[in-house]
C-alpha positions in Angstrom: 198.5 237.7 182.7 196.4 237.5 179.6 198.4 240.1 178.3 201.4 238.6 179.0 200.5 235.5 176.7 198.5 238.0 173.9 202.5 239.4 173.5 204.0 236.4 173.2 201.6 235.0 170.5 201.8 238.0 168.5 206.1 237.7 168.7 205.5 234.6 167.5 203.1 235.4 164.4 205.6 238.0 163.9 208.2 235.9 163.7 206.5 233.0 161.3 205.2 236.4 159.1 209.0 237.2 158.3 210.1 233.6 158.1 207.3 233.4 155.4 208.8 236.3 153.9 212.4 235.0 153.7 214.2 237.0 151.6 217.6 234.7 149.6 220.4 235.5 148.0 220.8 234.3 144.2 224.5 234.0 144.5 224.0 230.7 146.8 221.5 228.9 144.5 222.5 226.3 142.2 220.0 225.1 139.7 220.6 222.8 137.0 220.8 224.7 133.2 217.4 223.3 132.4 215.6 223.9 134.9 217.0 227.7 134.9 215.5 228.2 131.9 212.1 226.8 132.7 211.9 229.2 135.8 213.5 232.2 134.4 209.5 233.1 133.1 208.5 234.0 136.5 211.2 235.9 137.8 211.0 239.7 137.2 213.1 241.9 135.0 214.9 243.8 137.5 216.4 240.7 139.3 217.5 239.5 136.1 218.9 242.9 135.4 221.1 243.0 138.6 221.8 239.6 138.5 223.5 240.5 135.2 225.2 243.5 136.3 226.1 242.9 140.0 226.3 239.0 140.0 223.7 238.8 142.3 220.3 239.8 143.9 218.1 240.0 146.6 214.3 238.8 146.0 211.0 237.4 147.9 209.9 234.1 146.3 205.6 234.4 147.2 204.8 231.1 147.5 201.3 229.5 145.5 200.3 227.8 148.8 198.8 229.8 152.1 197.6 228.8 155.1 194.0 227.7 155.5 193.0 230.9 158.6 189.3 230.4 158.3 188.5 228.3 161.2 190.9 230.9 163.2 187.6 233.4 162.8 185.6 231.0 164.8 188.1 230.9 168.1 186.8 233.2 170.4 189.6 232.8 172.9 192.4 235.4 172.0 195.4 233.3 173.3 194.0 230.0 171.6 193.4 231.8 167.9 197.0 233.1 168.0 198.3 229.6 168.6 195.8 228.3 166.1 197.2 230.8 163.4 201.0 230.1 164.0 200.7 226.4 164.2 198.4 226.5 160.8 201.0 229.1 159.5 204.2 227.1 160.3 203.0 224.0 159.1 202.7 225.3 155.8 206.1 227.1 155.8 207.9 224.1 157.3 206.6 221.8 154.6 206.7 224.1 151.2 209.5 226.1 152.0 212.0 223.2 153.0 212.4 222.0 149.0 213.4 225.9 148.7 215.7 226.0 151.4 217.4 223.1 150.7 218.4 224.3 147.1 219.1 227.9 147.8 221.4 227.5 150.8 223.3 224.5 149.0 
């Protein structure tokens, strides 16, 4: 049985691990001019480059904020720790990706 829940926690840190690496679509975002300019700096050469020539590109945005784990090393129950971590991990992700979301997928 413990098992049984060990797998389902794991599916589940899975699952926040590649919603926080969401990978967009530059073709759907709309940003303002100004604003373009101002973030162009941190976006690498090679998105620019196939932005130029194919009109769009795949890329990761890394975002500055992570989830606090450290309290996660102190859980000595298996099943509790995982749920610690995704709750921890989707809290973050709910709250600093939704501003991203929302703009990309306009």
């Amino acid at each position: 049985m413990k098992k049984r829940s060990t797998s389902k926690v794991l599916a589940l840190l899975l699952m926040v691990a590649l919603f926080l690496g969401i990978a967009v679509n530059t073709s759907r975002a709309n940003v303002a001019p100004a604003e373009a300019e101002q973030s162009l700096e941190k976006v690498e050469t090679e998105v620019l480059e196939a932005i130029s020539a194919k009109g769009s590109s795949d890329f990761v945005i890394e975002m500055a904020e992570h989830a606090n784990l450290k309290a996660a090393y102190e859980i000595k129950d298996w099943s509790e720790r995982g749920w610690y971590v995704y709750n921890a991990l989707k809290e973050v992700a709910d709250r600093t990706q939704k501003p991203i979301l929302l703009r990309v997928l306009k």
